[in-house]
C-alpha positions as a Markdown table, in Angstrom:
| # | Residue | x | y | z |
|---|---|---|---|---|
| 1 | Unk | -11.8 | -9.9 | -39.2 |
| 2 | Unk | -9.9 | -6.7 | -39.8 |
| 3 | Unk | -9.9 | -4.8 | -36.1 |
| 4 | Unk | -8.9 | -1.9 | -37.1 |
| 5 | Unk | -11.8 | -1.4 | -39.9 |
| 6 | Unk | -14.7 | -2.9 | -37.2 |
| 7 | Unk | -13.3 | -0.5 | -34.5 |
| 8 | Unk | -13.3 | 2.5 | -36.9 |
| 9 | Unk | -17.4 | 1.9 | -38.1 |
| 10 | Unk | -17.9 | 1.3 | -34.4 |
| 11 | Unk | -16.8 | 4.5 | -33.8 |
| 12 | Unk | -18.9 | 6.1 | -36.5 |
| 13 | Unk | -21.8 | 4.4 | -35.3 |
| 14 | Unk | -21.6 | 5.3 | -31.7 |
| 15 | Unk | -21.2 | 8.9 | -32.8 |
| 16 | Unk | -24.1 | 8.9 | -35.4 |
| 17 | Unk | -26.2 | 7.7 | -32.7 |
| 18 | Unk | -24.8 | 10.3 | -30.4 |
| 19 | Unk | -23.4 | 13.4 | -32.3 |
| 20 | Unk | -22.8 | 15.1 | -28.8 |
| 21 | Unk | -20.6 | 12.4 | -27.8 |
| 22 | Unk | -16.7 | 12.4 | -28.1 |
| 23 | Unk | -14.4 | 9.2 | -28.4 |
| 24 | Unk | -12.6 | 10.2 | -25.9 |
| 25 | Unk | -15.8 | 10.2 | -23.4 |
| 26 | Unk | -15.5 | 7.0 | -22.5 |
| 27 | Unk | -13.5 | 3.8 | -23.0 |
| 28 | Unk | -13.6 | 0.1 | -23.0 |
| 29 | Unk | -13.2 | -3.0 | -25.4 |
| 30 | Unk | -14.7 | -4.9 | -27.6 |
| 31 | Unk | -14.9 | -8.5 | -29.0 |
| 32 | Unk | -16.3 | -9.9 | -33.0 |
| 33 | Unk | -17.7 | -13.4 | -33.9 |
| 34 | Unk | -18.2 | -14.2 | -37.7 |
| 35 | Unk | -21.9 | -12.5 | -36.6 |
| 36 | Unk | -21.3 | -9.8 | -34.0 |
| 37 | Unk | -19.8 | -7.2 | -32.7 |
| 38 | Unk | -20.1 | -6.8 | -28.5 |
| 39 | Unk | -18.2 | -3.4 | -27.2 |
| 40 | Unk | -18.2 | -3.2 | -23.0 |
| 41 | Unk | -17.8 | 0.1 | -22.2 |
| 42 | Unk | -15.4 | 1.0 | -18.6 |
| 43 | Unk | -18.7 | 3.2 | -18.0 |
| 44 | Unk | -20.9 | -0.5 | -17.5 |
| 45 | Unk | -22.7 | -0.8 | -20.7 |
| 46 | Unk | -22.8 | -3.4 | -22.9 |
| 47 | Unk | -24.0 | -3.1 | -26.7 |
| 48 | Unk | -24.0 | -5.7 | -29.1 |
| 49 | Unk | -24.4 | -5.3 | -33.0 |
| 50 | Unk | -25.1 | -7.3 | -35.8 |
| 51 | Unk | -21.9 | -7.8 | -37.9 |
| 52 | Unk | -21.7 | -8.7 | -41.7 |
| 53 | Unk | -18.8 | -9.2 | -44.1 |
| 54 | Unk | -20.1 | -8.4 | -47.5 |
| 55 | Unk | -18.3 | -7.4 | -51.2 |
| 56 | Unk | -19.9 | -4.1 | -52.5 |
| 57 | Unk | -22.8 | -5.3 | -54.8 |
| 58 | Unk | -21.8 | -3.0 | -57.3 |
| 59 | Unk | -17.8 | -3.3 | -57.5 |
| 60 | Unk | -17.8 | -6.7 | -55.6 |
| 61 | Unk | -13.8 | -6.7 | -55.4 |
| 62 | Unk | -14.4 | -3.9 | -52.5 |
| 63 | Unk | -14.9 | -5.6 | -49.1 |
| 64 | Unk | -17.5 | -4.0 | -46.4 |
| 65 | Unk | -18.6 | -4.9 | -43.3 |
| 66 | Unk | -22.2 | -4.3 | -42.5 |
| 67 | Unk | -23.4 | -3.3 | -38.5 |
| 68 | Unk | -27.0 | -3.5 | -37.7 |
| 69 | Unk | -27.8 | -2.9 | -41.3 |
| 70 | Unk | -25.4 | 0.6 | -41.8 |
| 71 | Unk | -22.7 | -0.2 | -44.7 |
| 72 | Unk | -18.6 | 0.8 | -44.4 |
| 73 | Unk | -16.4 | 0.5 | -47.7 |
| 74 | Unk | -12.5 | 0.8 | -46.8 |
| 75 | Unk | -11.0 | 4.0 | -48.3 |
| 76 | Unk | -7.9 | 1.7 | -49.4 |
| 77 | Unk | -7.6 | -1.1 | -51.8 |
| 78 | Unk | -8.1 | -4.4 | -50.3 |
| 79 | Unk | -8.9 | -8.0 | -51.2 |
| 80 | Unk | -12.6 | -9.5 | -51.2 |
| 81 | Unk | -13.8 | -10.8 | -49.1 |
């Protein structure tokens, strides 16, 4: 898994959900499994999401990752997955 591109559709997620909110509002971490992404925020809460790894079904040499069913293609060339 790629951190940097599961942190960075994490972060669009939590601020589609929450277009009032700021990334620097709170903090924490966050761990993925082949299937999951679990975030623990230093504020208590815990949120897991469903986490995919999936080539683009129309160009399939782009790699995305898929949480809870919203898609993320990386700006930059990289290999299948």
């Amino acid at each position: 898994m790629r951190p940097a591109v599961v942190l960075c559709a994490w972060t669009a997620i939590v601020l589609a959900q929450n277009p009032a909110s700021s990334q620097s509002a709170d903090s924490g971490t966050w761990t993925a499994t082949e299937g999951t992404l679990t975030t623990h925020s230093r504020g208590g809460k815990t949120s897991t999401y469903r986490l995919e790894k999936r080539n683009h079904p129309k160009n399939v040499r782009d790699p995305m990752i898929v949480l809870d069913g919203q898609t993320f293609v990386t700006a930059y060339s990289k290999p299948p997955w």
